[in-house]
C-alpha positions as a Markdown table, in Angstrom:
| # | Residue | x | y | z |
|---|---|---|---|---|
| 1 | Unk | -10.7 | 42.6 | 65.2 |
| 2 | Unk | -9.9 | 39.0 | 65.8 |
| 3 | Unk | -13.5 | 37.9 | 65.7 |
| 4 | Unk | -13.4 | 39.4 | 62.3 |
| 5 | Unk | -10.1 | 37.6 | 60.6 |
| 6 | Unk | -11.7 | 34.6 | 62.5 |
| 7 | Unk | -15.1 | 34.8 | 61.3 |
| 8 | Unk | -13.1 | 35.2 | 57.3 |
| 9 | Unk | -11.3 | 32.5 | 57.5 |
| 10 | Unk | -13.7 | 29.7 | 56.6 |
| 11 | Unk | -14.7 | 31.9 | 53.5 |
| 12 | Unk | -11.2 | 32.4 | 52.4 |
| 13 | Unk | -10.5 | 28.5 | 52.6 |
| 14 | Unk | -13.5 | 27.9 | 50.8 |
| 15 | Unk | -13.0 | 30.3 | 48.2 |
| 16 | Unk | -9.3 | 29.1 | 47.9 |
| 17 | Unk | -11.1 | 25.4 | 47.7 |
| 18 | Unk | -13.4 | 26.9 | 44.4 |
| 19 | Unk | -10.9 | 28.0 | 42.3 |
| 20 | Unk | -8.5 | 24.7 | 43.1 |
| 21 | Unk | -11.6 | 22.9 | 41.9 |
| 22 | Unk | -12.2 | 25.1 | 38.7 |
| 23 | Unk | -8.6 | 24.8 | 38.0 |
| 24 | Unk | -8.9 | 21.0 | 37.9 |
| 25 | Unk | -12.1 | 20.8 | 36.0 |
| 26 | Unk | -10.4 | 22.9 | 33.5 |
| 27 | Unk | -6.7 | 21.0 | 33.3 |
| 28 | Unk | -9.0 | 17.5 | 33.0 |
| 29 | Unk | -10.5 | 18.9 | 30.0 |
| 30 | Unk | -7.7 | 20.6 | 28.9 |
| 31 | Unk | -6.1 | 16.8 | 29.1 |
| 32 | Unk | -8.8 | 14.7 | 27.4 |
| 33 | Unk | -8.1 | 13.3 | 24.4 |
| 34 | Unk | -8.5 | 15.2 | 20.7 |
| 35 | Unk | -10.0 | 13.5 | 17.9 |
| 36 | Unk | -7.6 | 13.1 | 15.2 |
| 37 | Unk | -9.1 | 14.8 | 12.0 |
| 38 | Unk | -7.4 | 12.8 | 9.3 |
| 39 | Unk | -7.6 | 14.4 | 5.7 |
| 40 | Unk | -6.4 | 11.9 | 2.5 |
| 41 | Unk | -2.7 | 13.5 | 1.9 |
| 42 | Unk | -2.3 | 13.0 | 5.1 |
| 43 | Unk | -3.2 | 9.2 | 5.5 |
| 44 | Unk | -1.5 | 8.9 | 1.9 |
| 45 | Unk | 1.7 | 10.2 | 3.9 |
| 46 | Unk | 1.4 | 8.1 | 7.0 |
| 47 | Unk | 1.1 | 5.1 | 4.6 |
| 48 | Unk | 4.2 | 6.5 | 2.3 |
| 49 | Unk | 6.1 | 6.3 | 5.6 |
| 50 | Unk | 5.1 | 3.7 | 8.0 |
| 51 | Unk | 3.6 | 1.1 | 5.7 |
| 52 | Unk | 4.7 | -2.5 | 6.3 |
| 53 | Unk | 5.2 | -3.0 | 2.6 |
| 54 | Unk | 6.9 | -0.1 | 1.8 |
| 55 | Unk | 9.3 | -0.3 | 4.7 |
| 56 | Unk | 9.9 | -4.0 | 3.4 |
| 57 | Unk | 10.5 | -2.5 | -0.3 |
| 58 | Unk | 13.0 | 0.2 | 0.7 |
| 59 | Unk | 15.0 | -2.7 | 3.0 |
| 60 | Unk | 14.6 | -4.5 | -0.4 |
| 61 | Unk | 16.8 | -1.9 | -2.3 |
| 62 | Unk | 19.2 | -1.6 | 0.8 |
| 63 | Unk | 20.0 | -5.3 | 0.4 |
| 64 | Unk | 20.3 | -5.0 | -3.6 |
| 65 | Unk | 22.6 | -2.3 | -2.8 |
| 66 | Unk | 25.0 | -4.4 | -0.6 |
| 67 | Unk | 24.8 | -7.0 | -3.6 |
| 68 | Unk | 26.2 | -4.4 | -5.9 |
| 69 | Unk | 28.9 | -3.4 | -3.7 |
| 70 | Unk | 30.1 | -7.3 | -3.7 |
| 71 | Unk | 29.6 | -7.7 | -7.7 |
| 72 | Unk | 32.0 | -4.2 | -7.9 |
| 73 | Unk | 34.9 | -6.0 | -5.5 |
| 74 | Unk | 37.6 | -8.3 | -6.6 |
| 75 | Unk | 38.1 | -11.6 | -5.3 |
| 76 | Unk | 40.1 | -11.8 | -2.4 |
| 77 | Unk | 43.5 | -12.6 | -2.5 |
| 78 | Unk | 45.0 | -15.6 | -1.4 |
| 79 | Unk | 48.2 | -16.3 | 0.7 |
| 80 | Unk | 50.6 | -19.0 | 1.5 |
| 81 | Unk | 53.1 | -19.4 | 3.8 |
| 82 | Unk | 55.6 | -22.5 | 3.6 |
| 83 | Unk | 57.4 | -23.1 | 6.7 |
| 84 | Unk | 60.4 | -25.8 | 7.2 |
| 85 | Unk | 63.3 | -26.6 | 9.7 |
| 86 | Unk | 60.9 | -28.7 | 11.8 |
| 87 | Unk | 63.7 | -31.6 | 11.3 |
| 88 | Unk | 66.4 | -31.7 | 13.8 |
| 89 | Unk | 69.7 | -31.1 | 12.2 |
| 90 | Unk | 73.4 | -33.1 | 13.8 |
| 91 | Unk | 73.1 | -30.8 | 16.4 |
| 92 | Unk | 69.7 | -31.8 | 17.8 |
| 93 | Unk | 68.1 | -28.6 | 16.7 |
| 94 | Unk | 65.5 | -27.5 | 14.7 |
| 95 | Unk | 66.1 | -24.5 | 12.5 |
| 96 | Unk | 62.1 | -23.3 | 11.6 |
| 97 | Unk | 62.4 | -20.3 | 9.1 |
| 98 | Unk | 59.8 | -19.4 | 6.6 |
| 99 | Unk | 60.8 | -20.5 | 3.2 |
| 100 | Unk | 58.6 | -19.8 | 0.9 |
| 101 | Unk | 55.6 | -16.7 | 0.7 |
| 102 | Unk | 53.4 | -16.2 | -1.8 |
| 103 | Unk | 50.3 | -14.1 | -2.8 |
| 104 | Unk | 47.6 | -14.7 | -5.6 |
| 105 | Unk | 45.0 | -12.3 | -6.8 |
| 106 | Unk | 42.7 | -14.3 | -8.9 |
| 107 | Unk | 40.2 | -12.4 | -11.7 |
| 108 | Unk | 37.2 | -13.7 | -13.7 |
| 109 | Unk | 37.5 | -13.8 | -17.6 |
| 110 | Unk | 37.8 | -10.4 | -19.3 |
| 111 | Unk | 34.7 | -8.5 | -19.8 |
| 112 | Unk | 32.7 | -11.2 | -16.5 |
| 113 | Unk | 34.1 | -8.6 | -13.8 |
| 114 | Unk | 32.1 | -5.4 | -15.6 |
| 115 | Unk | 29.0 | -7.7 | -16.6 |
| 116 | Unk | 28.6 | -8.5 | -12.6 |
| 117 | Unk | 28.4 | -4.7 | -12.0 |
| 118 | Unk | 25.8 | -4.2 | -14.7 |
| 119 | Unk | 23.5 | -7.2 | -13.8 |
| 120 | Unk | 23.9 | -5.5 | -9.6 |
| 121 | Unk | 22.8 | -2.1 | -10.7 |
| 122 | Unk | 19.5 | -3.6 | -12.9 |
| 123 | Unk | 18.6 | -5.5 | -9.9 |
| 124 | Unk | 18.9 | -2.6 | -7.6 |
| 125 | Unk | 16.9 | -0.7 | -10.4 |
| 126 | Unk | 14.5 | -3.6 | -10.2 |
| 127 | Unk | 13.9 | -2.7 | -6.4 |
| 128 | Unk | 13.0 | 0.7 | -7.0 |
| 129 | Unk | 10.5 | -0.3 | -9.6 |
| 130 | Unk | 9.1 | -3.0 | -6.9 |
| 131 | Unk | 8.8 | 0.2 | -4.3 |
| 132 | Unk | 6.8 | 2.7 | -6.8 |
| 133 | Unk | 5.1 | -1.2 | -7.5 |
| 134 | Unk | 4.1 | -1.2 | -4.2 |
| 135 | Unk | 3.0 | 1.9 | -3.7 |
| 136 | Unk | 0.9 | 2.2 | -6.6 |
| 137 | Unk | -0.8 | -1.0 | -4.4 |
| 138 | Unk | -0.8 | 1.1 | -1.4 |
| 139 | Unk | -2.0 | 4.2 | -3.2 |
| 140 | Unk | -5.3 | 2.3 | -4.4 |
| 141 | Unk | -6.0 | 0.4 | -1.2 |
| 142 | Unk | -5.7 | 4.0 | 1.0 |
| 143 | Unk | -7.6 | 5.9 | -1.3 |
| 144 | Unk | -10.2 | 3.1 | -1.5 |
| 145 | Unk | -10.6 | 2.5 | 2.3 |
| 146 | Unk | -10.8 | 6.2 | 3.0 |
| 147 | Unk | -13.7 | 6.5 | 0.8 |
| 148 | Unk | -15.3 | 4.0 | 1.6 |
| 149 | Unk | -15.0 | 5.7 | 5.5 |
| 150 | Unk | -16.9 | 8.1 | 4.0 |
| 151 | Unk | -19.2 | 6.2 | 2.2 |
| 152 | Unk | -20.1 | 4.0 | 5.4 |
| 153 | Unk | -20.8 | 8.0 | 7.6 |
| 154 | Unk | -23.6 | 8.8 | 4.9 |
| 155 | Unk | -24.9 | 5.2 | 5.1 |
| 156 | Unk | -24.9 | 5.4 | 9.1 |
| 157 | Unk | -26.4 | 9.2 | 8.3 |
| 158 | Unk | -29.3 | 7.3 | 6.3 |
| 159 | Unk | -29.6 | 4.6 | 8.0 |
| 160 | Unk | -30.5 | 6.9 | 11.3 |
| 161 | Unk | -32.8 | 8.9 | 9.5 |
| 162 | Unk | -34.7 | 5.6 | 8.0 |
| 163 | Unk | -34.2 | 5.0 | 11.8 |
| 164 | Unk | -36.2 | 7.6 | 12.9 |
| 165 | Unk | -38.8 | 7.5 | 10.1 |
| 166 | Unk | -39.7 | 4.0 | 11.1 |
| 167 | Unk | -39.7 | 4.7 | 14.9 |
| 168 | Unk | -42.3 | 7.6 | 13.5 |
| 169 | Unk | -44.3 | 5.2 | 11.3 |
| 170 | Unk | -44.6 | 2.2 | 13.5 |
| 171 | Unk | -45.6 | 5.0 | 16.3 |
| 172 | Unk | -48.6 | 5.7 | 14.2 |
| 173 | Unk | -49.5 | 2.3 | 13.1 |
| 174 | Unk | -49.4 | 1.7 | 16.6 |
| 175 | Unk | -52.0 | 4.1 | 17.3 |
| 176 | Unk | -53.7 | 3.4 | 14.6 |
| 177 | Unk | -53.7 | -0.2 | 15.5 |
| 178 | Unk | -54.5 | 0.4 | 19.4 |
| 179 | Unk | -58.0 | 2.5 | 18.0 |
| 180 | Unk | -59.2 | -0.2 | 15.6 |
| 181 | Unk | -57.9 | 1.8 | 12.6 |
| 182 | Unk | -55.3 | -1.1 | 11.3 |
| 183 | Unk | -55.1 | -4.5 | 11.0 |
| 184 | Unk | -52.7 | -6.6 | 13.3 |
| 185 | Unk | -50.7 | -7.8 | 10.5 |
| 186 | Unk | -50.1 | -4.1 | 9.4 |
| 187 | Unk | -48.5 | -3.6 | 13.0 |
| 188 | Unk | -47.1 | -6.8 | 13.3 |
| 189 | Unk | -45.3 | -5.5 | 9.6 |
| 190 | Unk | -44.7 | -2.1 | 11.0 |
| 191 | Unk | -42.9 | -3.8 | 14.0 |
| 192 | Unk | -40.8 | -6.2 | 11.7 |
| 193 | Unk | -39.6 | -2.5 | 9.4 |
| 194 | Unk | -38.7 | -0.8 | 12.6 |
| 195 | Unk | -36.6 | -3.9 | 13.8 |
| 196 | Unk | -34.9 | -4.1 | 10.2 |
| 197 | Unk | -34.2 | -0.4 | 10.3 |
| 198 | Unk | -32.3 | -1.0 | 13.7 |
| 199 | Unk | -30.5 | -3.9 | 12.2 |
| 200 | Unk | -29.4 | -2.1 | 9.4 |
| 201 | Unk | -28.2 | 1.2 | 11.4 |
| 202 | Unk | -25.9 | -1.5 | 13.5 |
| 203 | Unk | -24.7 | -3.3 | 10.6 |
| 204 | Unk | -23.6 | 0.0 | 8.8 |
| 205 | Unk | -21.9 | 1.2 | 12.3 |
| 206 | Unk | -20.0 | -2.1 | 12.8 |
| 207 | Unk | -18.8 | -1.8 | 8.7 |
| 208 | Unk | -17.5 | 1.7 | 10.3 |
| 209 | Unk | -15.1 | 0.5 | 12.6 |
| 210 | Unk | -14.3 | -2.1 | 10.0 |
| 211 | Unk | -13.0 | 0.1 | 7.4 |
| 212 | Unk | -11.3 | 2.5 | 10.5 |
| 213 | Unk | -9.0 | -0.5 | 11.7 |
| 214 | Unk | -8.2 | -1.9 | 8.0 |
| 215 | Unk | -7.1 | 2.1 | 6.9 |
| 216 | Unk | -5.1 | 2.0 | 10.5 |
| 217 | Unk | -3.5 | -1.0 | 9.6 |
| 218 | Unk | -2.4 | 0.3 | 5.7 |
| 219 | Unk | -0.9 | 3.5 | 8.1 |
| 220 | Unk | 1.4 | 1.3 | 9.9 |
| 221 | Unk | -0.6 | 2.2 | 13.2 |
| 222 | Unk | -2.5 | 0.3 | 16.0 |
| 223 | Unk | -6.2 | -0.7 | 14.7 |
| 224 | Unk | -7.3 | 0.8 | 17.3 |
| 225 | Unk | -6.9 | 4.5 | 17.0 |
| 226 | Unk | -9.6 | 6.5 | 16.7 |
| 227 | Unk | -10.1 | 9.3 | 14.2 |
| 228 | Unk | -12.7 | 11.0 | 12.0 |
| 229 | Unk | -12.2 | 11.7 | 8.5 |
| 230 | Unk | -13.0 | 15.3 | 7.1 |
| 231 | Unk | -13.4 | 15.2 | 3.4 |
| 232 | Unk | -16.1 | 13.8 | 1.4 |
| 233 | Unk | -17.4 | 12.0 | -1.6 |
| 234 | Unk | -17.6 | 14.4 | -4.5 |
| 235 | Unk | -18.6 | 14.2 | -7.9 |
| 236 | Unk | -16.2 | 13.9 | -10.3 |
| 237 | Unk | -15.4 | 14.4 | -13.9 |
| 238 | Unk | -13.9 | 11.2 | -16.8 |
| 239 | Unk | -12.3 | 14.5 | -19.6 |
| 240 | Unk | -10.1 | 12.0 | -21.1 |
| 241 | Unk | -10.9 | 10.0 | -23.8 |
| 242 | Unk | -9.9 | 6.2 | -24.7 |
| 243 | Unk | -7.7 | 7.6 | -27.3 |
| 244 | Unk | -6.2 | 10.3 | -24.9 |
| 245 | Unk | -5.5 | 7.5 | -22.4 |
| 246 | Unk | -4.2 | 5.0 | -25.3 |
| 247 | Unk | -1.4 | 8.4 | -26.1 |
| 248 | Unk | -0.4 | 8.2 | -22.3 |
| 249 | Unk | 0.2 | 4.2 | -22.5 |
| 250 | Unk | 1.6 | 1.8 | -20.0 |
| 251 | Unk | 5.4 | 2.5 | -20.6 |
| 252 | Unk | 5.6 | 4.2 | -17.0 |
| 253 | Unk | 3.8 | 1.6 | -15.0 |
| 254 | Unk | 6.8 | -0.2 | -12.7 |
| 255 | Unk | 5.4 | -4.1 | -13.1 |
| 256 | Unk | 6.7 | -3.1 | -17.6 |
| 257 | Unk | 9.3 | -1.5 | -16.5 |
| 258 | Unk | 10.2 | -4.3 | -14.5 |
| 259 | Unk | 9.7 | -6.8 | -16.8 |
| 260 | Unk | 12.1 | -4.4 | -19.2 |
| 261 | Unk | 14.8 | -4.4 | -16.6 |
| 262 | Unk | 14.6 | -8.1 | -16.0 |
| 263 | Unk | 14.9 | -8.9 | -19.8 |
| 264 | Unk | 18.1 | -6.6 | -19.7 |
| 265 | Unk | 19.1 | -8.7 | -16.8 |
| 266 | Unk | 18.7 | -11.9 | -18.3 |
| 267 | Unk | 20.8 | -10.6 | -21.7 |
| 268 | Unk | 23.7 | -9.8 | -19.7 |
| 269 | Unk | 23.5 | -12.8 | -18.0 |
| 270 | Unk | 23.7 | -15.1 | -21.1 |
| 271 | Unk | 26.3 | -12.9 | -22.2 |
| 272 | Unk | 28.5 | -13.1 | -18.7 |
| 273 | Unk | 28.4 | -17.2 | -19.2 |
| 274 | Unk | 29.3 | -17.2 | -22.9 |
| 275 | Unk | 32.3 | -14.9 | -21.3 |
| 276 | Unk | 33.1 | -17.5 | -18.6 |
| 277 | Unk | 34.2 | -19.5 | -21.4 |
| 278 | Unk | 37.2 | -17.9 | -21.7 |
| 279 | Unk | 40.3 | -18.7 | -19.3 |
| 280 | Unk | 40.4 | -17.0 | -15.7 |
| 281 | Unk | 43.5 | -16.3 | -14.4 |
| 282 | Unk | 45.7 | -15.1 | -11.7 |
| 283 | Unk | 48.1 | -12.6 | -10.7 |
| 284 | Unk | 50.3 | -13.1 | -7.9 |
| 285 | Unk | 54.1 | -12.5 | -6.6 |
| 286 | Unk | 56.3 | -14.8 | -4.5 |
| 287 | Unk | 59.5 | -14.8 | -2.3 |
| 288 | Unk | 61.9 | -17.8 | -1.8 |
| 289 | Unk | 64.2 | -18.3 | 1.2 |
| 290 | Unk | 66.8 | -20.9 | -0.3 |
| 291 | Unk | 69.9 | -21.2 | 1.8 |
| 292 | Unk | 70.2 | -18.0 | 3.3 |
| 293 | Unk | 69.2 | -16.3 | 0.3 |
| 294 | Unk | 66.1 | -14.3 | -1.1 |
| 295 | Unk | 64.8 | -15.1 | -4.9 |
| 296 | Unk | 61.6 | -13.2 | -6.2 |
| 297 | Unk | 58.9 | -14.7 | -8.8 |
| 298 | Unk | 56.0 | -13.4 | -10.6 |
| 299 | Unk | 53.0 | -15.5 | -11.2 |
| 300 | Unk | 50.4 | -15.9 | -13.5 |
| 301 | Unk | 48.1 | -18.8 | -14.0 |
| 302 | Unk | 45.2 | -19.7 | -15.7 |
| 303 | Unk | 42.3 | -22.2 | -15.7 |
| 304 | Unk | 40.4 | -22.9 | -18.6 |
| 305 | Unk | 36.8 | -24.4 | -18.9 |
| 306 | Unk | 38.2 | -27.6 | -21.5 |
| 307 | Unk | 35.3 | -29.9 | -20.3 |
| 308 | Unk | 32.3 | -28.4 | -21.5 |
| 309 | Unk | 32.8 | -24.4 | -22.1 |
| 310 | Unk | 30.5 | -23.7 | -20.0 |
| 311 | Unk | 27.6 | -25.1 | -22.1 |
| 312 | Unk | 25.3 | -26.0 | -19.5 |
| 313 | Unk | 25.2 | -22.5 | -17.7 |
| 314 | Unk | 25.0 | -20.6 | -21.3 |
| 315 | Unk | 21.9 | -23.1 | -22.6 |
| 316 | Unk | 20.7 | -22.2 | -18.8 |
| 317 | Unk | 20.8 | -18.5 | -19.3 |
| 318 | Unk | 19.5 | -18.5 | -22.8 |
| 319 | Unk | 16.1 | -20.7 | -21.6 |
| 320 | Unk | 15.8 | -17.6 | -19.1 |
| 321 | Unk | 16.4 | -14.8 | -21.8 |
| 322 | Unk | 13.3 | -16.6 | -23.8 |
| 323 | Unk | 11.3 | -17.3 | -20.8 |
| 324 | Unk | 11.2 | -13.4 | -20.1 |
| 325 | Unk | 11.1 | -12.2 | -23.3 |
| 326 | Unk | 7.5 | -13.6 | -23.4 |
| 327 | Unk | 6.7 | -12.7 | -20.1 |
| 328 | Unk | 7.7 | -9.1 | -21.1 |
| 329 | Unk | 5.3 | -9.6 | -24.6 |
| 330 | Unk | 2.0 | -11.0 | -22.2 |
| 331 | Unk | 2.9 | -8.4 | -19.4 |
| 332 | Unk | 2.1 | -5.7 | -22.9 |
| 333 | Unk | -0.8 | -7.4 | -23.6 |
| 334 | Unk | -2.7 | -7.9 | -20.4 |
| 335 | Unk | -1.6 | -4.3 | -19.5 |
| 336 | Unk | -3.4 | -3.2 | -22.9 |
| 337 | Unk | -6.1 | -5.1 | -21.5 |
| 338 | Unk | -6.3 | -3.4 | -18.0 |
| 339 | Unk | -6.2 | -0.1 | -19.5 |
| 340 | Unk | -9.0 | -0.8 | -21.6 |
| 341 | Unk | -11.1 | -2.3 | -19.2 |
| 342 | Unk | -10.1 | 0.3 | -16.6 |
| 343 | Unk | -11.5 | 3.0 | -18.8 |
| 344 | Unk | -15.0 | 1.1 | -19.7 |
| 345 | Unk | -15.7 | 0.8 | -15.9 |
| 346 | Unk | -15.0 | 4.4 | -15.3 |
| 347 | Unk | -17.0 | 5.5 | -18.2 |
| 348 | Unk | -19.7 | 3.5 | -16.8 |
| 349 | Unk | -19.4 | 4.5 | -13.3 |
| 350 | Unk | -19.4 | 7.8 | -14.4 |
| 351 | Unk | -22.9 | 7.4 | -16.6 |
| 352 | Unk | -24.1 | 5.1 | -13.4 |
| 353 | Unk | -23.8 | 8.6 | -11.7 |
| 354 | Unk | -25.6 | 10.8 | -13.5 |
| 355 | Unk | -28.8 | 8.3 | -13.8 |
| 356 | Unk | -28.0 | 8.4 | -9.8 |
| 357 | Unk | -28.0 | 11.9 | -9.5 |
| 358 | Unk | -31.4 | 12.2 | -11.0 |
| 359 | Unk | -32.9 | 9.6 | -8.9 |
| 360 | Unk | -31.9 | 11.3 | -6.1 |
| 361 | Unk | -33.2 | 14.5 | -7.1 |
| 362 | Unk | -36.9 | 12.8 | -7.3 |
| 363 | Unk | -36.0 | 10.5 | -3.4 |
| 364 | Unk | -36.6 | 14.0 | -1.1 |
| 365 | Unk | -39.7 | 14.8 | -2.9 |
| 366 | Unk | -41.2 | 11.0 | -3.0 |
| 367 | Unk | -40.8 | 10.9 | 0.7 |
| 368 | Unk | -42.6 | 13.9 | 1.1 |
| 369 | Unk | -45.3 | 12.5 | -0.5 |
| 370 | Unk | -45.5 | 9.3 | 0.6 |
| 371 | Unk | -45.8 | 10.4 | 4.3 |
| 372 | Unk | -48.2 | 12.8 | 3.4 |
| 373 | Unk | -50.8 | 10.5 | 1.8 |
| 374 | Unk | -50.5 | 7.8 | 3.9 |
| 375 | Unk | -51.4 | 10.3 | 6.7 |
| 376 | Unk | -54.5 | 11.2 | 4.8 |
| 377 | Unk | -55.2 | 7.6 | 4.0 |
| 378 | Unk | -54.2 | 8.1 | 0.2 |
| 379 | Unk | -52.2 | 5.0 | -0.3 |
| 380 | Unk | -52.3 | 1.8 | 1.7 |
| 381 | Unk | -50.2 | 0.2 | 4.4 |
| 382 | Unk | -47.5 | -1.9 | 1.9 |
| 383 | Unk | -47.5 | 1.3 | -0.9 |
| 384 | Unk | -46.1 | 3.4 | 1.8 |
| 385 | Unk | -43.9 | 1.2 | 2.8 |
| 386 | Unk | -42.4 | 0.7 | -0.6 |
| 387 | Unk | -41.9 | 4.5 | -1.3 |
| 388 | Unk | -40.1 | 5.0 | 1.7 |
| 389 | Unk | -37.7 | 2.3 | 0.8 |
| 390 | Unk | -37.6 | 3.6 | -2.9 |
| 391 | Unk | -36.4 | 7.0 | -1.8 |
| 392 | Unk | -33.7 | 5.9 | 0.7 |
| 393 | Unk | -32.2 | 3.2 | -1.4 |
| 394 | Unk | -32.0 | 6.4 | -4.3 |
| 395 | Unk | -29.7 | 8.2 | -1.5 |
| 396 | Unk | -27.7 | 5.1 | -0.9 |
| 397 | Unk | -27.2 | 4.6 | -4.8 |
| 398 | Unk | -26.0 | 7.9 | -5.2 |
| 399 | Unk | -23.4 | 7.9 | -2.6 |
| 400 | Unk | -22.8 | 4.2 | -3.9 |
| 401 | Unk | -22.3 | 5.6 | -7.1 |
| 402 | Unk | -19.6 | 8.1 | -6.0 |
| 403 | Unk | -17.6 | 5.8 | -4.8 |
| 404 | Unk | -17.6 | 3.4 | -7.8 |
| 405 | Unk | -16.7 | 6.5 | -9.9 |
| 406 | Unk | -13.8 | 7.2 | -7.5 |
| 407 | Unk | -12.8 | 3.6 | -6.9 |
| 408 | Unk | -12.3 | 3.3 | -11.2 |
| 409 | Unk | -10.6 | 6.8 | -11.3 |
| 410 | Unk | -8.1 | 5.7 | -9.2 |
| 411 | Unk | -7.5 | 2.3 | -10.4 |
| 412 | Unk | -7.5 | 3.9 | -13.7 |
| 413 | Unk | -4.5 | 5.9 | -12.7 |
| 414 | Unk | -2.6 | 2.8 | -11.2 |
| 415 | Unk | -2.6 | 1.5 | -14.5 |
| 416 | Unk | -1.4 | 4.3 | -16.2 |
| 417 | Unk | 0.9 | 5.1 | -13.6 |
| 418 | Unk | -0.3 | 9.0 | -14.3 |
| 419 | Unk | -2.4 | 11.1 | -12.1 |
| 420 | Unk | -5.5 | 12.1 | -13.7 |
| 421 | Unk | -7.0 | 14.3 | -10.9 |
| 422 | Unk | -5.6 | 18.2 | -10.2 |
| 423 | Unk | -3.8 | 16.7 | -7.2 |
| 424 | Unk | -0.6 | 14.2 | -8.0 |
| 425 | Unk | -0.6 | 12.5 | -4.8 |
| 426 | Unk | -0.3 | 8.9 | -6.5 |
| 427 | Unk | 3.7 | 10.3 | -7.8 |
| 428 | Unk | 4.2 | 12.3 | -5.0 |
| 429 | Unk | 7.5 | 12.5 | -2.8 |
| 430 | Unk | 6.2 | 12.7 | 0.6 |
């Protein structure tokens, strides 16, 4: 019996030593790290969030805030204290009492007071257009970067199988070359398309990682994280007309309603400093301590601007009102502008596509052929050659094409200030 549990325990502490093994294996992988799949409302929510910009904007309206608490409070009151008995009487002694107290509460010219709340609560309106500004910015830049993400996988998908298609080719020239059926220069050509190919599958790789650390950045996240994104380039549809998009206008864009808010600003301002030519005053009460006994006063006083009524600040604050006023009439104009030329480029874009789209239809079919009759000695060396690059640059162009389309979509809605997709994400509350 002991020779037994003897001769069992080595298996036991081997088997025990297995599964302590498996367990790790498993936990280790269990542990590795997950690949963040990143979809576009959710970068467009990390960016709402953690932006630079948009945290900048939102401590932008905090501070325009604290300015409109200030321009709501009065002025702070003043006090005086007069003190006297620091003369020493027959006696040798000094007597110090307080003789006189008084307290003034000063207050701007009727009507300044109210102005300085209304002028606070534009600017912090102001802010909030500069935030929806700035995300618009934001909006455009994410949207763009992701696709182009997307744009640089199917170039890295082409550029591999142009890749392999030349490492194919130059395989057979090499043959070819090696029994006397081609010329040196067609290897020596062969060799130069195979080493382009490779240059242009590391080119598209590194442009990658390029446009993965610039969307990182917009995110308000290291550069350096690592993530795949899961949508993809699709084809996409112009409805509107120029006269549906001329019905929508540019009233709701934040940079005019800006340039509104400021003008308001700016009126209220010339207005304050045609008030301020009118007399401040003062309010205040005082007590007297005159020989043992207690007298009360009222005051009121007031100082009024004799010297120049205020002409220089009122001719300052009218030059302003004029300046924005045609700032506000250009910012119409080249708005106008932006629409219009927004909406050519998409209409273009979108007609770029469809010649694309038929191009592409024709690339799958032209490689087919090409690598057929050069394999039966059909067409020559440099014709091949020039298919193959026909049909590959047709894929690229499409792809291209889907992002130009998107690209003008997008910065078609940034100067609307509308959503013209089924999703609103661009006036979405994340």
């Amino acid at each position: 019996m002991r020779i037994r549990i003897f001769r069992g325990i080595p298996l036991f502490i081997l088997s025990i030593f297995l599964c302590s093994h498996f367990s790790w294996a498993d936990q280790k992988k269990n542990d590795s790290p997950i690949l963040e799949k990143l979809n576009f409302h959710e970068a467009l929510e990390q960016a709402y969030r953690s932006n630079p910009k948009m945290i900048e904007a939102r401590k932008s309206i905090e501070g325009s805030k604290g300015d409109l608490i200030t321009a709501r409070t009065f002025q702070n009151p003043e006090a005086e204290l007069e003190f006297g008995g620091f003369k020493k009487n027959e006696d040798a002694d000094r007597k110090v009492n307080l003789d006189s107290f008084e307290i003034k509460q000063p207050f701007d010219p009727l009507g300044v007071w109210f102005l300085k709340g209304k002028i606070a609560s534009g600017e912090v309106k102001i802010q909030e257009e500069q935030l929806r500004s700035v995300w618009m910015d934001i909006y455009l830049n994410v949207r763009q970067s992701y696709s182009e993400i997307i744009l640089h996988k199917k170039e890295i998908e082409l550029s591999s199988q142009n890749l392999e298609a030349m490492r194919q080719f130059f395989s057979r020239v090499q043959l070819r070359y090696n029994s006397g059926q081609a010329l040196k220069n067609d290897f020596q050509r062969a060799k130069i398309e195979l080493l382009k190919a490779e240059n242009d599958f590391l080119s598209v790789q590194k442009e990658l990682q390029t446009g993965k650390a610039r969307l990182n950045l917009m995110l308000g996240r290291p550069m350096e994280t690592n993530f795949e994104v899961v949508e993809e380039l699709k084809e996409e549809e112009l409805s509107m007309t120029f006269e549906d998009i001329q019905a929508i206008g540019f009233t709701n864009r934040p940079d005019i309603k800006m340039a509104d808010l400021e003008l308001d600003v700016k009126r209220k301002k010339l207005l304050k400093e045609h008030l301020n030519r009118l007399p401040s005053y003062y309010l205040g009460f005082k007590r007297i301590d005159e020989e043992d006994k207690d007298d009360y006063a009222v005051l009121v006083g007031i100082s009024i601007p004799i010297w120049n009524l205020n002409q220089g600040e009122v001719k300052k604050a009218k030059a302003q009102k004029e300046i924005q006023e045609q700032k506000v009439k250009a910012l119409h104009n080249q708005a106008s502008l932006e629409i219009y030329e927004a909406y050519l480029r998409a209409d273009l874009h979108h007609k770029q596509l469809d010649i694309a789209k038929k191009s592409l239809e024709e690339a799958d079919e032209l490689s087919r052929l090409a690598n057929l009759r050069y394999s039966e000695g059909k067409i020559d060396f440099l014709n091949y050659l020039d298919q193959i690059r026909t049909a590959t640059q047709s894929k690229v162009n499409y792809y291209q094409a889907l992002f130009n389309l998107s690209r003008s979509i997008s910065e078609l809605e940034v100067f609307l200030s509308q959503s013209l997709r089924q999703e609103d994400f661009l006036n979405e509350k994340f």
